[in-house]
N, CA, C and O atoms as a GROMACS GRO file, in nm:
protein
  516
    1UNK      N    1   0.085  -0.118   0.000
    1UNK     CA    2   0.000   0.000   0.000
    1UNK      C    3   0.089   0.123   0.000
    1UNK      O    4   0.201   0.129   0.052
    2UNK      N    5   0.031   0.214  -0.059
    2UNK     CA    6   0.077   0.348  -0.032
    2UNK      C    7   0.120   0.376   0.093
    2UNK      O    8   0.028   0.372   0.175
    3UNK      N    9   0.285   0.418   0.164
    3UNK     CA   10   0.237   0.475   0.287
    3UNK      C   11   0.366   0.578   0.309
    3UNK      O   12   0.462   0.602   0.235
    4UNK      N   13   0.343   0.613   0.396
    4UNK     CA   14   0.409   0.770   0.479
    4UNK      C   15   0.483   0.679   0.571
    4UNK      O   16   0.402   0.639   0.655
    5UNK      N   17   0.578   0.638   0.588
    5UNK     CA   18   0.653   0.594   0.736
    5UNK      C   19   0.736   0.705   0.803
    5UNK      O   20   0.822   0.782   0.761
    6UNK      N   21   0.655   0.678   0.973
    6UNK     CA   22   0.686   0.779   1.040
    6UNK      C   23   0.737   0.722   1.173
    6UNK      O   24   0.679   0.624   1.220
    7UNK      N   25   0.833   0.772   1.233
    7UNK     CA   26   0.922   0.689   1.352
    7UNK      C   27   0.948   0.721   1.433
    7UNK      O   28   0.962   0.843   1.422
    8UNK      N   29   0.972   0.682   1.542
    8UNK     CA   30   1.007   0.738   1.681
    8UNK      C   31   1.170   0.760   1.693
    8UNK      O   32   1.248   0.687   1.633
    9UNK      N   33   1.207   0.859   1.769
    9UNK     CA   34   1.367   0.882   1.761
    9UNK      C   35   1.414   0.715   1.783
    9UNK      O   36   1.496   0.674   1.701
   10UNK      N   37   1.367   0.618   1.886
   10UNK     CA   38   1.408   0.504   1.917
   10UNK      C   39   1.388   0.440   1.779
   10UNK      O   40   1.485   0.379   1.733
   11UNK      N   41   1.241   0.446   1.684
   11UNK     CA   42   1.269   0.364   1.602
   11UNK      C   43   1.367   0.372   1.510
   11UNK      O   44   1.419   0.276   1.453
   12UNK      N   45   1.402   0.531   1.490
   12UNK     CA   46   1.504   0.586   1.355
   12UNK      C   47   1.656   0.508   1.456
   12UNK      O   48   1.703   0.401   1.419
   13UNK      N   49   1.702   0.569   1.557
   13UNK     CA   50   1.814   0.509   1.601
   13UNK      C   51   1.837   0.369   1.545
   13UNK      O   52   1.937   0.332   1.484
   14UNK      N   53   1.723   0.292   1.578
   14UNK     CA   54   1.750   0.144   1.509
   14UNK      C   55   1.758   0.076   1.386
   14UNK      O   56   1.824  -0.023   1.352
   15UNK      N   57   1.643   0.181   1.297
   15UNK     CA   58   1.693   0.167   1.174
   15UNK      C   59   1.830   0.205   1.076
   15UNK      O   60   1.885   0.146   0.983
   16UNK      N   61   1.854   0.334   1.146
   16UNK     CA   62   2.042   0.325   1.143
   16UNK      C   63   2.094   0.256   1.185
   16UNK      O   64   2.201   0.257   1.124
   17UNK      N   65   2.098   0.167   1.275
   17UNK     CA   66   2.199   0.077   1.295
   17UNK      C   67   2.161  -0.028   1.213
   17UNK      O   68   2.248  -0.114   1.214
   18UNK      N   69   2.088  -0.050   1.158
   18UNK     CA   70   2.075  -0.162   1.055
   18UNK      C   71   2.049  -0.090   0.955
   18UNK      O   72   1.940  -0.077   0.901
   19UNK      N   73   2.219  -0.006   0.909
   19UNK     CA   74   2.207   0.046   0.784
   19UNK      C   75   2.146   0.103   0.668
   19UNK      O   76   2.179   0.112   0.549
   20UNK      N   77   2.005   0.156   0.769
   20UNK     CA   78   1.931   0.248   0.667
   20UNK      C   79   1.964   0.388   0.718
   20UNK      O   80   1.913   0.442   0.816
   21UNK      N   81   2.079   0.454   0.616
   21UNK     CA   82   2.069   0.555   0.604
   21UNK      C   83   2.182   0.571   0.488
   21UNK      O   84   2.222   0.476   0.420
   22UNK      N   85   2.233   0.725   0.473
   22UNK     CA   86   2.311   0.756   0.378
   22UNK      C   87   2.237   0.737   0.228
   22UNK      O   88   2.166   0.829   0.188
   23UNK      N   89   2.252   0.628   0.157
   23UNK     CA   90   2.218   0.606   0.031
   23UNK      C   91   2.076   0.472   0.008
   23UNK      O   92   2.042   0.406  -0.090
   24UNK      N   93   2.027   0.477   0.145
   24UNK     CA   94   1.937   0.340   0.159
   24UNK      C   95   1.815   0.438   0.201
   24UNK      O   96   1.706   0.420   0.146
   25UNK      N   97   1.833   0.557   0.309
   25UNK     CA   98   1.702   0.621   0.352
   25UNK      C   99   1.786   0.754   0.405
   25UNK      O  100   1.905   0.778   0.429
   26UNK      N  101   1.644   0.836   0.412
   26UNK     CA  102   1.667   0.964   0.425
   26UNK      C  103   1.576   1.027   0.501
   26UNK      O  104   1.462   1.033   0.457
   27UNK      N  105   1.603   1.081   0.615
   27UNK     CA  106   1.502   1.134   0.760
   27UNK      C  107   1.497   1.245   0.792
   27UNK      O  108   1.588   1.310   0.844
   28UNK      N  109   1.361   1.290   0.758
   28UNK     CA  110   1.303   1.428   0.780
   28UNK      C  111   1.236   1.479   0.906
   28UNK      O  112   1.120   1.440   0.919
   29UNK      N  113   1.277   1.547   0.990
   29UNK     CA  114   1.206   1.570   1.142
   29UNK      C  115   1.023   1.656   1.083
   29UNK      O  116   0.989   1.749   1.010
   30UNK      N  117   0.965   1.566   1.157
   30UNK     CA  118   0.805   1.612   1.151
   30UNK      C  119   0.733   1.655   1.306
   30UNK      O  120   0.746   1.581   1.403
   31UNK      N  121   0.666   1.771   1.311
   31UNK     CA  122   0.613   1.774   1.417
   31UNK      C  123   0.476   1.717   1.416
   31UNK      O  124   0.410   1.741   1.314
   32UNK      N  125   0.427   1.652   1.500
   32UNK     CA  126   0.290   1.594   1.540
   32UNK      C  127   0.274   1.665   1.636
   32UNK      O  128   0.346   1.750   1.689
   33UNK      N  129   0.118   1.605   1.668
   33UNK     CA  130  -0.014   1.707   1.716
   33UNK      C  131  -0.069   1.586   1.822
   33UNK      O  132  -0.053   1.472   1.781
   34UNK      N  133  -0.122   1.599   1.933
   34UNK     CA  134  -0.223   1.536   1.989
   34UNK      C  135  -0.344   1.526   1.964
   34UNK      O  136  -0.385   1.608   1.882
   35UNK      N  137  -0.428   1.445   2.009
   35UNK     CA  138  -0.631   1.467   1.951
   35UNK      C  139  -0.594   1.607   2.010
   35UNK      O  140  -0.692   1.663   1.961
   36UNK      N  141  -0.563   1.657   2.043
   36UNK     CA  142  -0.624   1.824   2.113
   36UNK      C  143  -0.572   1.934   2.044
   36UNK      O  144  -0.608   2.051   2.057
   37UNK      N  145  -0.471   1.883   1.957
   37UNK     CA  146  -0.420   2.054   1.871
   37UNK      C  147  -0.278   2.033   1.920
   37UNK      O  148  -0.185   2.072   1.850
   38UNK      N  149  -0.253   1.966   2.054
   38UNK     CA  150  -0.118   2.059   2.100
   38UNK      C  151   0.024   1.948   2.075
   38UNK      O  152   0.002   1.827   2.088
   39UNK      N  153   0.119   1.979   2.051
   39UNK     CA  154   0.251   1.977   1.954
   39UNK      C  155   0.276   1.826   2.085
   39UNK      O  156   0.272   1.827   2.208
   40UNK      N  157   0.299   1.727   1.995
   40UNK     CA  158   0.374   1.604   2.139
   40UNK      C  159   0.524   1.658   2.091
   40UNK      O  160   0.584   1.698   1.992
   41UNK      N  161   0.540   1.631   2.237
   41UNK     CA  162   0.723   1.684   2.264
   41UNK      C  163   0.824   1.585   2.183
   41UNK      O  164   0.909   1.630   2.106
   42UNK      N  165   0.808   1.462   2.206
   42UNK     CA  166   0.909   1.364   2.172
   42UNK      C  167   0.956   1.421   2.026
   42UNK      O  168   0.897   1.521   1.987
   43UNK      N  169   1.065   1.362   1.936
   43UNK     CA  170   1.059   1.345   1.832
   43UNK      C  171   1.042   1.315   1.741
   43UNK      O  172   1.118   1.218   1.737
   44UNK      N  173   0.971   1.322   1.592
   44UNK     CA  174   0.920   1.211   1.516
   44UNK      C  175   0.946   1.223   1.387
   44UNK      O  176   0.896   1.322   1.334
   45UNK      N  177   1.023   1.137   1.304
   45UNK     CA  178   1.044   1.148   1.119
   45UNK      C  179   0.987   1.058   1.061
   45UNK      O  180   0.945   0.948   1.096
   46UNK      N  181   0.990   1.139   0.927
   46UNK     CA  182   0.904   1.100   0.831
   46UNK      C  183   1.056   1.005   0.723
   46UNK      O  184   1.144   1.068   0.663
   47UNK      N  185   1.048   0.877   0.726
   47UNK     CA  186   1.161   0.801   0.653
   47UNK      C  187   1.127   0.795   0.450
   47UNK      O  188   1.031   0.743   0.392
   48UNK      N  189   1.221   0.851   0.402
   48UNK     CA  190   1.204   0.871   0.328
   48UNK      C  191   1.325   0.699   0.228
   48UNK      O  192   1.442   0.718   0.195
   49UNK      N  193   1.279   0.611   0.214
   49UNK     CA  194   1.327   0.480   0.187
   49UNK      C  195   1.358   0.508   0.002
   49UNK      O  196   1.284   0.508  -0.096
   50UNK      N  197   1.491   0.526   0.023
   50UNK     CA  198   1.546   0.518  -0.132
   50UNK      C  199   1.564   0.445  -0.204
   50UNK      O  200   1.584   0.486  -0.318
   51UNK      N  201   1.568   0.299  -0.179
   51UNK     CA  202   1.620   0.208  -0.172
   51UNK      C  203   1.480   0.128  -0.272
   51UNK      O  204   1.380   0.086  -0.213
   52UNK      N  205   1.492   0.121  -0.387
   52UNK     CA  206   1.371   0.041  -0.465
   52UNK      C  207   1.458  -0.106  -0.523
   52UNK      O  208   1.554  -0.099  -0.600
   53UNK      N  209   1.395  -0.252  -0.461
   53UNK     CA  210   1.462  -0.331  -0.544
   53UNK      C  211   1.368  -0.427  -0.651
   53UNK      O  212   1.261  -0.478  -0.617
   54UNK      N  213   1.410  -0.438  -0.741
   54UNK     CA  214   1.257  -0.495  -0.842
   54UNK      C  215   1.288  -0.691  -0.809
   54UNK      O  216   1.393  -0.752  -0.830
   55UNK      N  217   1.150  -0.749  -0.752
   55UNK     CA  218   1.169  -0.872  -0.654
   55UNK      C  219   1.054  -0.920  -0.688
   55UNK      O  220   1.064  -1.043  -0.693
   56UNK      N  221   0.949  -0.887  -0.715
   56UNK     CA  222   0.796  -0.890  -0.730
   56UNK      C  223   0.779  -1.044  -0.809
   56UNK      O  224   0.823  -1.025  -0.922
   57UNK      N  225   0.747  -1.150  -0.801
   57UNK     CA  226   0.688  -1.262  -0.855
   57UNK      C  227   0.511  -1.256  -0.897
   57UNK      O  228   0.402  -1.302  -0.860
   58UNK      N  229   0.575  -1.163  -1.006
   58UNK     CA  230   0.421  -1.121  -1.095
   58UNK      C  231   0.328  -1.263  -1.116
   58UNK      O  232   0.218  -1.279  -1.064
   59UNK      N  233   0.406  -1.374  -1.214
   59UNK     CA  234   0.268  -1.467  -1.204
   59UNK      C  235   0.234  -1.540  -1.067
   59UNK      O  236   0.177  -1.648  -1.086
   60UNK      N  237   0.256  -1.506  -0.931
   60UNK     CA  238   0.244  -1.571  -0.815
   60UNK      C  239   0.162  -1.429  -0.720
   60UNK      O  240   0.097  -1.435  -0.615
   61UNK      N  241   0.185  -1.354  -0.773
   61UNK     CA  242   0.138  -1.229  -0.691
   61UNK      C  243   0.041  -1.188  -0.742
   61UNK      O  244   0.027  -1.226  -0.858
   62UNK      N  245  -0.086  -1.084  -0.677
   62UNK     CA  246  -0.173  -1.051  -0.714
   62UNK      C  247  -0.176  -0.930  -0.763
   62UNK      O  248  -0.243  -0.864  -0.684
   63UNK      N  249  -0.127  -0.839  -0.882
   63UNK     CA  250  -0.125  -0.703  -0.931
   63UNK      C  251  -0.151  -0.699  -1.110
   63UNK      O  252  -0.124  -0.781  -1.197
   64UNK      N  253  -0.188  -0.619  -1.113
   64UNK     CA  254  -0.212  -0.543  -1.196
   64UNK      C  255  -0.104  -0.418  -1.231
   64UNK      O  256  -0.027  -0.366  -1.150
   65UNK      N  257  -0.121  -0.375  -1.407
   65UNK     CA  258  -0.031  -0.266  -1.386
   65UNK      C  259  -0.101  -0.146  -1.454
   65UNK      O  260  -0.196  -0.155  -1.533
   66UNK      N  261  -0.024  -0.005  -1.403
   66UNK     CA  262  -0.021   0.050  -1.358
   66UNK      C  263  -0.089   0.162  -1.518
   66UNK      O  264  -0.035   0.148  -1.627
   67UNK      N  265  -0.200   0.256  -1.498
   67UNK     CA  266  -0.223   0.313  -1.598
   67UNK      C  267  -0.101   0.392  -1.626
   67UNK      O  268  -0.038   0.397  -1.731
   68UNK      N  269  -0.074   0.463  -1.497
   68UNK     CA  270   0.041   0.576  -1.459
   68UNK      C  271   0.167   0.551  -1.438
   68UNK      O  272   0.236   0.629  -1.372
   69UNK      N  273   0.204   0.468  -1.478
   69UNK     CA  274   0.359   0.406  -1.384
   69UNK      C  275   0.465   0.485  -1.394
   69UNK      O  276   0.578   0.452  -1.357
   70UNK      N  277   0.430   0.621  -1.457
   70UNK     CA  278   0.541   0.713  -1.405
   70UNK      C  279   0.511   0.754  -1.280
   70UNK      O  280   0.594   0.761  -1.189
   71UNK      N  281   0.358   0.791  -1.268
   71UNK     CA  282   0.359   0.811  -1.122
   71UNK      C  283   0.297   0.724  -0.998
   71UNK      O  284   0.282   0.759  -0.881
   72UNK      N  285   0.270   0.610  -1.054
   72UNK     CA  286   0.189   0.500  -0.936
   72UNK      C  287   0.328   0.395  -0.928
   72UNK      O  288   0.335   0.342  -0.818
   73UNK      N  289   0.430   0.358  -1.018
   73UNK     CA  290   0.492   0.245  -1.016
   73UNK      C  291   0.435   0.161  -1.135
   73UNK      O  292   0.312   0.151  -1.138
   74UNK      N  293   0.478   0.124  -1.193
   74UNK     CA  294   0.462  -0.001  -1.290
   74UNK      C  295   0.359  -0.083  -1.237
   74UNK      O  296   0.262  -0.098  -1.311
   75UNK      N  297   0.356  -0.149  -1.109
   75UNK     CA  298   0.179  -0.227  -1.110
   75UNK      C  299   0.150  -0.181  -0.986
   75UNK      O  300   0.237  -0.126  -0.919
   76UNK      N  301   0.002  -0.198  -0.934
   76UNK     CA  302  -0.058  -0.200  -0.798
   76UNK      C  303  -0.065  -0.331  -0.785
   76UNK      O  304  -0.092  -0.409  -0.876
   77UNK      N  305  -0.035  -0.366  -0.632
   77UNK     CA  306  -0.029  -0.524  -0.617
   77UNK      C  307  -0.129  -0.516  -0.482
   77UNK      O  308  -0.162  -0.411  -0.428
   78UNK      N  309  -0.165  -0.636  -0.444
   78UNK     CA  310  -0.252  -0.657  -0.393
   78UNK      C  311  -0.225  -0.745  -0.304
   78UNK      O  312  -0.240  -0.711  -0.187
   79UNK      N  313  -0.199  -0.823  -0.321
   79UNK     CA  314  -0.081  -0.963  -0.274
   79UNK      C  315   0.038  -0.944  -0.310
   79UNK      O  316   0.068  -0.900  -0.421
   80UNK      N  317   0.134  -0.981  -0.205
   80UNK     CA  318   0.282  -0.977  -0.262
   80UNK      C  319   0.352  -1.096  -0.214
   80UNK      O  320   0.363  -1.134  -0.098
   81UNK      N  321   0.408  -1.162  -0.344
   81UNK     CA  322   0.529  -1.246  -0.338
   81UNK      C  323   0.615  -1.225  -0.381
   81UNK      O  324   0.610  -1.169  -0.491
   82UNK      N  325   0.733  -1.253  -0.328
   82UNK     CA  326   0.878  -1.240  -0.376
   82UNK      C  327   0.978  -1.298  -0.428
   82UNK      O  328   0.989  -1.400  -0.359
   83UNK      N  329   1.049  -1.299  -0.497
   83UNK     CA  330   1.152  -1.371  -0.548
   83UNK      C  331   1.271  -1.324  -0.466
   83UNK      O  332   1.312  -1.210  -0.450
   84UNK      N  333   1.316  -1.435  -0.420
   84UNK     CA  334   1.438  -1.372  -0.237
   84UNK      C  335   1.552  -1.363  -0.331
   84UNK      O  336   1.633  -1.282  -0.285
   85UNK      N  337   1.594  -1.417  -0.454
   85UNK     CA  338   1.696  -1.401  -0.512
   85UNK      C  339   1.764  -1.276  -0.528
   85UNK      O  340   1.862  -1.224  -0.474
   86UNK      N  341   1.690  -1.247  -0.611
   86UNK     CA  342   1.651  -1.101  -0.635
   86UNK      C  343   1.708  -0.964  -0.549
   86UNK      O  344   1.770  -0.862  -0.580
   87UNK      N  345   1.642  -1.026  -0.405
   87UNK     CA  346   1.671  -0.893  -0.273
   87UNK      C  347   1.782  -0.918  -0.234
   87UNK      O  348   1.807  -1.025  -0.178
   88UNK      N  349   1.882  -0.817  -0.256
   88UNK     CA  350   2.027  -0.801  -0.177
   88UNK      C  351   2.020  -0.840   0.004
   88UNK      O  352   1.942  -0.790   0.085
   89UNK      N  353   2.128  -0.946   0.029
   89UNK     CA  354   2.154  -0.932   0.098
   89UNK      C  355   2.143  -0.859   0.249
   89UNK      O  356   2.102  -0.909   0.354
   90UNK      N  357   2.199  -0.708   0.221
   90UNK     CA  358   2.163  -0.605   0.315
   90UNK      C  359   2.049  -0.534   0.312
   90UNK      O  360   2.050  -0.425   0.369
   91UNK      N  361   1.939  -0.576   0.252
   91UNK     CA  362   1.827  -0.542   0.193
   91UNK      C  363   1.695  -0.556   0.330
   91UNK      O  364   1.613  -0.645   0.354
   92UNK      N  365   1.714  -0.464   0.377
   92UNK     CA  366   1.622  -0.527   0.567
   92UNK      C  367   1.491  -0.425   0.488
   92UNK      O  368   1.380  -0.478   0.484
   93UNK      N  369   1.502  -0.327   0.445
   93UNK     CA  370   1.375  -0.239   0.447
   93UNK      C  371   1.372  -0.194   0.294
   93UNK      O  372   1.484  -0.204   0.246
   94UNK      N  373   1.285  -0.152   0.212
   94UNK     CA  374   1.293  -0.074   0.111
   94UNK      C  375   1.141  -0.116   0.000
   94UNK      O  376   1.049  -0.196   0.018
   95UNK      N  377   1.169  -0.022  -0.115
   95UNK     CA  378   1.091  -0.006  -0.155
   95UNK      C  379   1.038  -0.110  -0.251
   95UNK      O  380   1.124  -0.109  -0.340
   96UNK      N  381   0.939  -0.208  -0.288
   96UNK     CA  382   0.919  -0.291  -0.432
   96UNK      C  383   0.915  -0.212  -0.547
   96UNK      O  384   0.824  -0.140  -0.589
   97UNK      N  385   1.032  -0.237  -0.596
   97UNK     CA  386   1.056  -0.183  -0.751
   97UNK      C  387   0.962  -0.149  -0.827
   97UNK      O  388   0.946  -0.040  -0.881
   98UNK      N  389   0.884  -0.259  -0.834
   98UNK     CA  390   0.770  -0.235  -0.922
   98UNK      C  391   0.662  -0.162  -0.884
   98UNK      O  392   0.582  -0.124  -0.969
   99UNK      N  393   0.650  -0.139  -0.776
   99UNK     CA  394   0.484  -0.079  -0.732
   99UNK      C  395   0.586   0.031  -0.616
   99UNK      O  396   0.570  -0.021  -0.505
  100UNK      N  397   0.658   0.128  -0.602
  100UNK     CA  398   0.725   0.178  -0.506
  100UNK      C  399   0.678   0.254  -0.364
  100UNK      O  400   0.729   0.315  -0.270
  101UNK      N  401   0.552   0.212  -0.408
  101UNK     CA  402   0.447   0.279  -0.258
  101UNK      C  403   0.441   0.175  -0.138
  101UNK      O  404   0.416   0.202  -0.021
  102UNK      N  405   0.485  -0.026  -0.223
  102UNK     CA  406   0.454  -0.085  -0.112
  102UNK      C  407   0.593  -0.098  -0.081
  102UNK      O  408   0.680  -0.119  -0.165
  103UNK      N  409   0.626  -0.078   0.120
  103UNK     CA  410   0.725  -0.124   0.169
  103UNK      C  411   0.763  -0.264   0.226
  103UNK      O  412   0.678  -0.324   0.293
  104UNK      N  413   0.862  -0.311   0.208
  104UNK     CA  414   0.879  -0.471   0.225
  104UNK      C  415   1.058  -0.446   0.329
  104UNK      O  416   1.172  -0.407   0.306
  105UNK      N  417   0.966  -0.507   0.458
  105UNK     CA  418   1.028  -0.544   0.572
  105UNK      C  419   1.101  -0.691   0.563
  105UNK      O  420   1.033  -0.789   0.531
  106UNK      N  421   1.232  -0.704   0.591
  106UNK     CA  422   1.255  -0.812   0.616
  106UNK      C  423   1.264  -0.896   0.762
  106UNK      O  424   1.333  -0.848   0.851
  107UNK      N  425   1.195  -1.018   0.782
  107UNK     CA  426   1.168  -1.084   0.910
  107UNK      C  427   1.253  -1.054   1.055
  107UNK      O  428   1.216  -1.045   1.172
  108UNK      N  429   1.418  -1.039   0.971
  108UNK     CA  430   1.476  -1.035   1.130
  108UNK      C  431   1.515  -0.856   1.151
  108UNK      O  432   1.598  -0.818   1.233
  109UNK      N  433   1.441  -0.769   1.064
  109UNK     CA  434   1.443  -0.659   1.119
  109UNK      C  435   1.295  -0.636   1.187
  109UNK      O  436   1.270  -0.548   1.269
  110UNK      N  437   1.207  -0.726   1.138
  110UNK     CA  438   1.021  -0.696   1.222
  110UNK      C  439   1.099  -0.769   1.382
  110UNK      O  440   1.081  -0.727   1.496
  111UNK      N  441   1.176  -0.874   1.344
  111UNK     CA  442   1.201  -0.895   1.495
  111UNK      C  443   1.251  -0.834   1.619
  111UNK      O  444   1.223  -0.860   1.736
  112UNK      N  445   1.349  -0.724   1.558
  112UNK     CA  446   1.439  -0.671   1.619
  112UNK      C  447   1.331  -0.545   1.663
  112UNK      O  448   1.340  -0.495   1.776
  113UNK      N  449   1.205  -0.487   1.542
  113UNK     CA  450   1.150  -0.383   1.605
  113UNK      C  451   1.058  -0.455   1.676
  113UNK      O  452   0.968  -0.377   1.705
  114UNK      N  453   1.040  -0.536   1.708
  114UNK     CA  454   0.899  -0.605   1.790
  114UNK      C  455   0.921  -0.611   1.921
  114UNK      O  456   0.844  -0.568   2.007
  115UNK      N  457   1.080  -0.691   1.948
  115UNK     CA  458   1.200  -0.705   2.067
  115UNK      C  459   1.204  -0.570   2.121
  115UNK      O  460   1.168  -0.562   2.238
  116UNK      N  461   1.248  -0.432   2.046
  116UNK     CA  462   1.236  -0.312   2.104
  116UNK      C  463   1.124  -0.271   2.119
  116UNK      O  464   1.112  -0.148   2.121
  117UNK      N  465   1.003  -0.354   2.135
  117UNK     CA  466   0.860  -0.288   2.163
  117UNK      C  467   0.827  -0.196   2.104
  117UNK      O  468   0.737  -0.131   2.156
  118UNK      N  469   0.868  -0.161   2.008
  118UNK     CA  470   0.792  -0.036   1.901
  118UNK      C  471   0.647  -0.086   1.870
  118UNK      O  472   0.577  -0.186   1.885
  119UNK      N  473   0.644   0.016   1.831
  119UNK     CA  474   0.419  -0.006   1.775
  119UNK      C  475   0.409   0.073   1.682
  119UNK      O  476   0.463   0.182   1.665
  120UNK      N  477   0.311  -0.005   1.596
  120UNK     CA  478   0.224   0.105   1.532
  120UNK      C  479   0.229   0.105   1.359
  120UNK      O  480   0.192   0.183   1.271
  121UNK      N  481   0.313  -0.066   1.367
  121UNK     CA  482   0.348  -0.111   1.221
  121UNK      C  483   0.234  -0.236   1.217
  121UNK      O  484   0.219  -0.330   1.295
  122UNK      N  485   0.153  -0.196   1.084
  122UNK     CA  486   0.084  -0.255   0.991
  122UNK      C  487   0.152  -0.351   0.893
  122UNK      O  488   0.188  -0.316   0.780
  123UNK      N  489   0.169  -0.490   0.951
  123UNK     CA  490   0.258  -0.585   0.844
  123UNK      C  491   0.140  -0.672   0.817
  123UNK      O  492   0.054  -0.714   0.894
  124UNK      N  493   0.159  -0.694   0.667
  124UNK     CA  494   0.090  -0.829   0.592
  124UNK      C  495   0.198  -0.919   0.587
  124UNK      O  496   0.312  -0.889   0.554
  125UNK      N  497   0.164  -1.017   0.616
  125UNK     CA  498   0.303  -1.150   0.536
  125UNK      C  499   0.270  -1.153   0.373
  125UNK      O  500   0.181  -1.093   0.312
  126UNK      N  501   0.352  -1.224   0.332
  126UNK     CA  502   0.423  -1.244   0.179
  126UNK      C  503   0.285  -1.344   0.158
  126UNK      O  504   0.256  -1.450   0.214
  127UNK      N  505   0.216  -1.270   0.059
  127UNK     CA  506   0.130  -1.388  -0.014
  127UNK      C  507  -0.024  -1.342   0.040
  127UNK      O  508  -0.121  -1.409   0.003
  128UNK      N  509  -0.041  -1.232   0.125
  128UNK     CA  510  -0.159  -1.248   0.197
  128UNK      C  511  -0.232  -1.125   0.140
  128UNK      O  512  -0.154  -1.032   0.124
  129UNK      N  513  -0.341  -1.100   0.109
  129UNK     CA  514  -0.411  -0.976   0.090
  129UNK      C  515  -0.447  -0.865   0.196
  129UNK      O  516  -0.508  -0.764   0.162
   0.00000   0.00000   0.00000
C-alpha cells in the first residue's frame, strides 16, 4: 500500500543501525499534534526509503499494472510475493521496484523492532491480501 513511514527517535536510532541511512534512507524531522491541537514533545520522522529493489513474482502475486507508472509504479499489487533471489543481501527495508508505494520489511528486522517494543506497524506476510 501506499504509505508515509513515520518513527520514533528510538525507532530511527534502530533503523540506522541496521544500515538504513546515507544512500538506503533519508530522515526528515516532523512535528505531530495530539487529539487536542497541542505539539507532542518527543521526536518524530518522516523516513524517506530510497532504496527500490525490483523482486515482485508477478505470475504468483496478485497485481495489476499501472495506468500511470510514471507516477503510481509499474503495477498496484494486492498480494505480494517475492523472489528472495533477487533482494540483496543487506536489503532489511525498502521499496518494491515495481509498485514503489509498497514497503517490504525483512523478518529479522520486524524482529528486532517487535523485541524493542515499538508499535504502530501494519505488516501483511508475503502472499496475503
Amino acid at each position: 500500500t501506499d504509505s508515509l513511514l513515520v518513527v520514533s527517535e528510538q525507532a530511527k536510532t534502530l533503523l540506522e543501525s541496521q544500515g538504513l541511512s546515507g544512500d538506503t534512507a533519508e530522515y526528515f524531522p516532523i512535528q505531530l499534534l495530539d487529539r487536542r491541537g497541542k505539539k507532542v514533545q518527543k521526536p518524530y520522522w518522516v523516513v524517506n526509503l530510497l532504496r527500490k529493489v525490483h523482486c515482485l513474482a508477478k505470475s504468483k502475486s496478485r497485481c495489476r499494472k499501472n495506468d500511470n507508472p510514471d507516477l503510481l509504479g509499474e503495477y498496484h499489487v494486492d498480494t505480494v510475493v517475492l523472489i528472495p533471489k533477487r533482494i540483496p543481501p543487506d536489503a532489511v527495508l525498502f521499496r518494491l521496484g515495481e509498485a514503489p508505494g509498497t514497503l517490504i520489511i525483512r523478518s529479522d528486522l520486524l524482529t528486532k523492532i517487535r523485541r524493542a517494543k515499538l508499535q504502530g506497524l501494519a505488516i501483511k506476510e508475503q502472499g496475503q491480501p
